[in-house]
VOGU-3710 file (C-alpha; in Angstrom, 3 decimals, decimal comma):
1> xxxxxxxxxx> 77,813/106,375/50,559  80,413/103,092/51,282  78,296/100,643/53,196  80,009/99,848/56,391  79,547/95,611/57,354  79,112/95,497/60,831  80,863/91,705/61,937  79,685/89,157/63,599  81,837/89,067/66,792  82,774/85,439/67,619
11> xxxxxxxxxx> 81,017/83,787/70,409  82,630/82,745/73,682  85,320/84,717/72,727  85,432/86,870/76,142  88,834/85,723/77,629  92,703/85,909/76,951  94,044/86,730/73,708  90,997/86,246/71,279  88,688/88,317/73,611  91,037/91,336/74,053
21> xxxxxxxxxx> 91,595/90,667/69,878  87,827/91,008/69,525  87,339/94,048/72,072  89,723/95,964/69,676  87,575/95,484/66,541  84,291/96,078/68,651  85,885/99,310/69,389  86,363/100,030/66,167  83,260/99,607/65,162  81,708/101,748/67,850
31> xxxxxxxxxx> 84,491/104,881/66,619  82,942/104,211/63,135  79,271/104,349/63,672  80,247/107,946/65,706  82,360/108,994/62,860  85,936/108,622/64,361  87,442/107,417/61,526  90,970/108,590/62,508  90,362/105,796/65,836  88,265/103,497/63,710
41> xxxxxxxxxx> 91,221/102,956/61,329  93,676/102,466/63,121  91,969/99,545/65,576  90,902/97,849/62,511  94,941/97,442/61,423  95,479/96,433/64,821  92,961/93,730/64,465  93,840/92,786/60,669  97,479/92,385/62,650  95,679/89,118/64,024
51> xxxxxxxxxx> 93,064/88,208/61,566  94,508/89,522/58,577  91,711/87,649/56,556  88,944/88,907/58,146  86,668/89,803/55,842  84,142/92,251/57,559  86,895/94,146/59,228  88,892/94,588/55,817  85,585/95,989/54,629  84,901/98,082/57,247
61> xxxxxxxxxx> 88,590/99,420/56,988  87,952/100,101/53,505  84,619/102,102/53,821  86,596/104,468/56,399  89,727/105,206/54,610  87,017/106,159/51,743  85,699/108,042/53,782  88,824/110,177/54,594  89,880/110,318/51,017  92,325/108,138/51,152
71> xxxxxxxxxx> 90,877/105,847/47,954  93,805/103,595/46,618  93,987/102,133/50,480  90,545/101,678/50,093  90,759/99,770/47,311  93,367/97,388/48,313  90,989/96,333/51,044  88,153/96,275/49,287  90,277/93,937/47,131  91,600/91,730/49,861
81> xxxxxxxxxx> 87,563/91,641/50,844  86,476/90,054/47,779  89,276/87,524/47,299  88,218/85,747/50,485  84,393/86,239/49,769  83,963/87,175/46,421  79,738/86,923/46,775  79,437/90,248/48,656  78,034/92,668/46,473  78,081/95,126/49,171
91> xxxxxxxxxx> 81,694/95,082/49,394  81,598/94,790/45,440  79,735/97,969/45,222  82,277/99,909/47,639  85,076/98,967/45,351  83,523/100,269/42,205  82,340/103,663/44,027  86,359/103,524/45,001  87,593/103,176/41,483  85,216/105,779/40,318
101> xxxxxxxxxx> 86,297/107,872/42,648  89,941/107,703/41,912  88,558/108,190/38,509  89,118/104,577/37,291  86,394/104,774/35,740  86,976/101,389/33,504  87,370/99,767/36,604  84,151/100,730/38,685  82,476/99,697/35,647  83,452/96,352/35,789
111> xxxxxxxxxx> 82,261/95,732/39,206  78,872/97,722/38,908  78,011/95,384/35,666  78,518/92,045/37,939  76,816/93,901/41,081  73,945/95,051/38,174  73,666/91,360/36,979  73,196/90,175/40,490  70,743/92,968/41,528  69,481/94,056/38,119
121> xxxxxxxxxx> 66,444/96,325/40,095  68,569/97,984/42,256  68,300/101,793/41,082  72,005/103,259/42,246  73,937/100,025/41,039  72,023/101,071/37,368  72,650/104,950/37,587  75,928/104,431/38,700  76,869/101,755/35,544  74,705/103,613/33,502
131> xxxxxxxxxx> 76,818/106,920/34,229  80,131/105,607/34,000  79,551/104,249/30,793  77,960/107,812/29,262  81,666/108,694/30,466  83,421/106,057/28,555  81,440/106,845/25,662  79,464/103,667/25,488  76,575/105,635/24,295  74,283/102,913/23,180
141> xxxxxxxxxx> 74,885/100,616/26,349  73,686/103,293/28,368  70,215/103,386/26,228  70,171/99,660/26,003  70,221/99,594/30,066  67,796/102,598/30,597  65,647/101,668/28,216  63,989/99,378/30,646  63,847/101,483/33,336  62,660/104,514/31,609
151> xxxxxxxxxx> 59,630/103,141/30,293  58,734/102,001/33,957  59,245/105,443/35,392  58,082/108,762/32,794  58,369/110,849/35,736  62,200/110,090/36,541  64,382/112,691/35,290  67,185/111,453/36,280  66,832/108,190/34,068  65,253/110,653/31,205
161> xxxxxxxxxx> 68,321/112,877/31,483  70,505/110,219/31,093  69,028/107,737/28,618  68,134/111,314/26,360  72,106/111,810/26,602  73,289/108,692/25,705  71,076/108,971/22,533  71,800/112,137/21,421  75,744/112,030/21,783  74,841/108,302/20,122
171> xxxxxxxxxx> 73,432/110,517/17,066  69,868/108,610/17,692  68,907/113,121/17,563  64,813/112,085/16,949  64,571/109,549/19,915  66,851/112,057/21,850  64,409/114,825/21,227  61,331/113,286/22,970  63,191/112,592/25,882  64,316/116,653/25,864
181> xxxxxxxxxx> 60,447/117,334/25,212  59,768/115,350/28,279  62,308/117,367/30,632  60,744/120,902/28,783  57,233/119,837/30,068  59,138/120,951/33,714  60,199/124,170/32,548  63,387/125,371/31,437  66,177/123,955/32,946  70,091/123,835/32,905
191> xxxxxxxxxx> 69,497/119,753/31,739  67,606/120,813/29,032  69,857/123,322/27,758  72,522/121,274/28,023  70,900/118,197/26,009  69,650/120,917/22,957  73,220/122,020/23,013  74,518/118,810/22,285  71,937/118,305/19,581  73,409/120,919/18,217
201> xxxxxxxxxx> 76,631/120,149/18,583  76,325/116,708/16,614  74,186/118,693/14,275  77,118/120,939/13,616  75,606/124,122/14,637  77,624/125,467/16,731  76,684/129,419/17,406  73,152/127,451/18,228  74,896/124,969/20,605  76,909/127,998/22,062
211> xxxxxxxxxx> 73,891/130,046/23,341  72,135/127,039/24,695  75,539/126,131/26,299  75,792/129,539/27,957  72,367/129,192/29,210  72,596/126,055/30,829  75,997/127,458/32,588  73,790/130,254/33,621  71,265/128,192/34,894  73,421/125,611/36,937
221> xxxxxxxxxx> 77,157/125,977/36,346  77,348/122,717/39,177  75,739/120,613/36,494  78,361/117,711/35,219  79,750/117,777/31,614  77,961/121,497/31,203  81,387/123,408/31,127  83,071/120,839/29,159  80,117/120,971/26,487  80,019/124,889/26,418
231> xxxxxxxxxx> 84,374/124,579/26,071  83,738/122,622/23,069  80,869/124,860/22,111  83,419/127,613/22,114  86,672/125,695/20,384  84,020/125,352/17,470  83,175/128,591/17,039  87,205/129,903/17,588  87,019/131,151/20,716  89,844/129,030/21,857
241> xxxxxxxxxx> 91,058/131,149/25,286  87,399/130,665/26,420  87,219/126,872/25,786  90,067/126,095/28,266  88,717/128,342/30,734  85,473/126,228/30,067  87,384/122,976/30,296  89,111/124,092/33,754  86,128/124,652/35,333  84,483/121,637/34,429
251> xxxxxxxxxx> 87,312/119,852/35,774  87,399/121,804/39,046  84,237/119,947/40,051  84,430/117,288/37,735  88,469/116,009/37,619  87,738/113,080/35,532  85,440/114,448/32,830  86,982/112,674/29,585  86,376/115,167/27,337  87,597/118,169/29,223
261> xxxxxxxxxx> 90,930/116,283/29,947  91,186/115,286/26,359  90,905/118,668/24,709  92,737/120,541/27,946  95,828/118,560/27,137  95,574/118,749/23,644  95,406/122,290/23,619  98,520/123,021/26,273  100,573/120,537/23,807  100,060/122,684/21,413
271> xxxxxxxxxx> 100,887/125,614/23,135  104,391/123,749/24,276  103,202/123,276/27,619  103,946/119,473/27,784  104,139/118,568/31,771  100,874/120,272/32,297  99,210/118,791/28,898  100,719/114,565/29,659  98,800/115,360/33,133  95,292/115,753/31,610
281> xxxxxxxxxx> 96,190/113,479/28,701  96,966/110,449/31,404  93,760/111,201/33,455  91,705/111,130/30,337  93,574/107,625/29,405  92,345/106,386/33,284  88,958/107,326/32,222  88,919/105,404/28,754  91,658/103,234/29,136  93,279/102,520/25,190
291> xxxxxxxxxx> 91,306/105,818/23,677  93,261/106,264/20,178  92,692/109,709/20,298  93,893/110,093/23,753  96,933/107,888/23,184  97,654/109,344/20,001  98,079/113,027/21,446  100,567/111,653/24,401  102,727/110,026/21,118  102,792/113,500/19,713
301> xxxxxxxxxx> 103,600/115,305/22,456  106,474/112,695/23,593  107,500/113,462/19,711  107,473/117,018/20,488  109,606/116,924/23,197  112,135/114,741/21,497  111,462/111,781/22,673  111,264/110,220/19,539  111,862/106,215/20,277  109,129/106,712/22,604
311> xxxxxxxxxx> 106,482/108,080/19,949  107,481/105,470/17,781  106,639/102,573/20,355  103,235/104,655/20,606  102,496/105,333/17,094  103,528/101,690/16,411  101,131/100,375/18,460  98,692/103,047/18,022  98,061/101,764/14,163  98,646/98,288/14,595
321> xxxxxxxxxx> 95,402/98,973/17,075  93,425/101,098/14,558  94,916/100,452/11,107  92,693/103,653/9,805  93,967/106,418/12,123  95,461/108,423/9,255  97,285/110,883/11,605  98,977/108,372/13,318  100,035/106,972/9,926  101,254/110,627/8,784
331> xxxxxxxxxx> 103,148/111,190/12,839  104,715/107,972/12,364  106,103/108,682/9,103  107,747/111,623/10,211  109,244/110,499/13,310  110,961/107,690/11,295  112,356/110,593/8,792  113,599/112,352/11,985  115,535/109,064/12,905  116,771/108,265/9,070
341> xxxxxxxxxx> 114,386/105,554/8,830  113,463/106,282/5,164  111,899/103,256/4,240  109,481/102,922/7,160  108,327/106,784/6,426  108,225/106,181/2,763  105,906/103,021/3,768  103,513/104,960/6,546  103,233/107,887/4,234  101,785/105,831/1,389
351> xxxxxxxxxx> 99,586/104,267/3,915  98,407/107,812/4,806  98,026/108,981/0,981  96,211/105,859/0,528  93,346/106,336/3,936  93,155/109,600/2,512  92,099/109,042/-1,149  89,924/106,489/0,541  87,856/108,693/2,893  87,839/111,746/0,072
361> xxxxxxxxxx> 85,991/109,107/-2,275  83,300/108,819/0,392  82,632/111,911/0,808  78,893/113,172/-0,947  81,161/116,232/-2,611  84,233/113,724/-3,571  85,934/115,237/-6,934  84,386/113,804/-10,543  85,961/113,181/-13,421  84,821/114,743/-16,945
371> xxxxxxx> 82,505/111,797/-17,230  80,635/112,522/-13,976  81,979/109,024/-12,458  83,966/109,678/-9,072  87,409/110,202/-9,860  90,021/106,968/-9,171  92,335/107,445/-6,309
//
């Protein structure tokens, strides 16, 4: 998967010092292309030792130590890499497969979108942008990106699968549908499932996106986000004990799935276990870095526990960031009470009364008055 940059080893370099330097990094290329990455790492140090700013060999160093796992090592000289030739999209590309891995997922999309803008036809630079931003939740840059590719290829399923996700979780159900005709036409399948439970989800029936859930497990319990769609399947419909289970297997194979994280954590904070739930709550955060939801149940939690001028820093800057979060209004308020700030909780709490009125007033059923006009907040 990493691209390893075989260097260009300098000419007439055969004698003293710079020929025995280059024999160590030709050796370490030869360990790499036989797959001894233990030996192929550690030449490539000794050679960074005397050209620390050699670009191909900090590649090549970072392609191996991805290859053994070890990611944020990676990273840093994929890093290194690009500051001395930021051009190479290869090396680009390594980086972002780096981040995703270490599920950084914020990250890797920043690099695919510049490696996408350079190589806009390349099809793994586009699947790979295109799924970390279904992760993030960008829903409708996903479609906007497929869009294009989709209508050059009917028969990819891949690209349908994808672009008919983004556009059902982006509540675009009718366009969504055609795409989940498309994959049908092939039988039934654990994708299809999976997409018609999600339809259902949005649509709020959830017994209907429960059995199509189950099925798609059934089908192919491997397939990403299908646990953590059946989990939330199941927390709809109250079976709560067999939505984590759900949500713990979808992050056995799939540690940085947002929304298995998300609802893990929020559930064990609930149940009072806090080090295990601030675990999944921080990996969801890596995933969507500044998620309101996400930060707003690690403020909670840190209330729970005590920590209270901690949850206030949060919750402060929680609805400074989205002014209409009325829970974080309603935490905040009674955090201050719990540190005899009365006037700050008297404040937040009218600010929550007030969101609330607000959002009951838009609702189709909102309370009328004896003249049949909406009643005033």
């Amino acid at each position: 998967m990493y691209r390893l940059l075989f260097a260009v080893l300098l000419a007439g370099a055969a004698f003293g010092q710079s020929g025995s330097t280059e024999q160590i990094l030709r050796q370490a290329i030869q360990h790499h292309q036989s797959g001894d990455f233990a030996d192929a790492i550690r030449e490539y140090r000794e050679y960074l030792k005397v050209r620390p700013e050699a670009v191909n060999a900090l590649s090549n160093l970072g392609a191996a130590l991805a290859h053994e796992g070890q990611y944020e090592e990676a990273i840093t000289n994929y890093e290194k890499a690009l500051r001395e030739a930021p051009a190479m999209s290869s090396v680009r590309l390594n980086l972002a497969l780096a981040y995703y891995k270490t599920g950084r997922i914020g990250d890797a999309a920043r690099e695919l979108q510049r490696v996408h803008g350079e190589q806009p036809h390349d099809r793994q630079t586009t699947l790979l942008l295109a799924d970390c931003w279904l992760r993030m939740g960008e829903n409708a840059k996903v479609a906007g990106l497929l869009n294009q590719l989709d209508t050059t290829g009917h028969d990819d399923l891949a690209v349908t699968y994808l672009l008919g996700t983004a556009l059902v979780r982006d509540k675009q159900v009718d366009k969504g549908q055609v795409l989940i005709d498309r994959i049908l036409r092939n039988g039934d399948s654990a994708e299809a499932r999976l997409l018609m439970g999600t339809t259902k989800l949005t649509a709020a029936d959830f017994a209907g996106a429960r059995e199509d859930l189950k099925k798609a497990v059934e089908i192919d319990p491997k397939l990403p986000d299908v646990y953590s769609y059946y989990g939330l399947a199941l927390l709809r419909t109250g079976d709560q004990e067999g939505a984590m289970t759900a949500f713990r297997k979808e992050l056995e194979g799939n540690p940085n799935d947002f929304t298995s994280n998300l609802n893990l954590g929020a559930m064990l904070k609930d149940n009072q276990k806090y080090d295990e739930a601030e675990g999944y709550l921080k990996r969801a955060l890596l995933v969507r870095p500044g998620d309101p939801g996400v930060e707003y149940q690690l403020a909670v939690l840190h209330q729970a526990e005590g920590k209270n001028e901690v949850a206030i820093g949060e919750l402060e800057s929680l609805v400074k960031q989205s002014p209409n979060f009325t829970e974080a209004h309603v935490s905040l308020a009674s955090v201050y009470y719990r540190v005899k700030r009365k006037a700050d909780g008297d404040r937040e709490r009218a600010i929550a009364k007030k969101l609330t009125a607000e959002a009951q007033a838009k609702e189709p059923g909102a309370k009328l008055d004896a003249a049949g006009a909406k009643a005033t907040p």
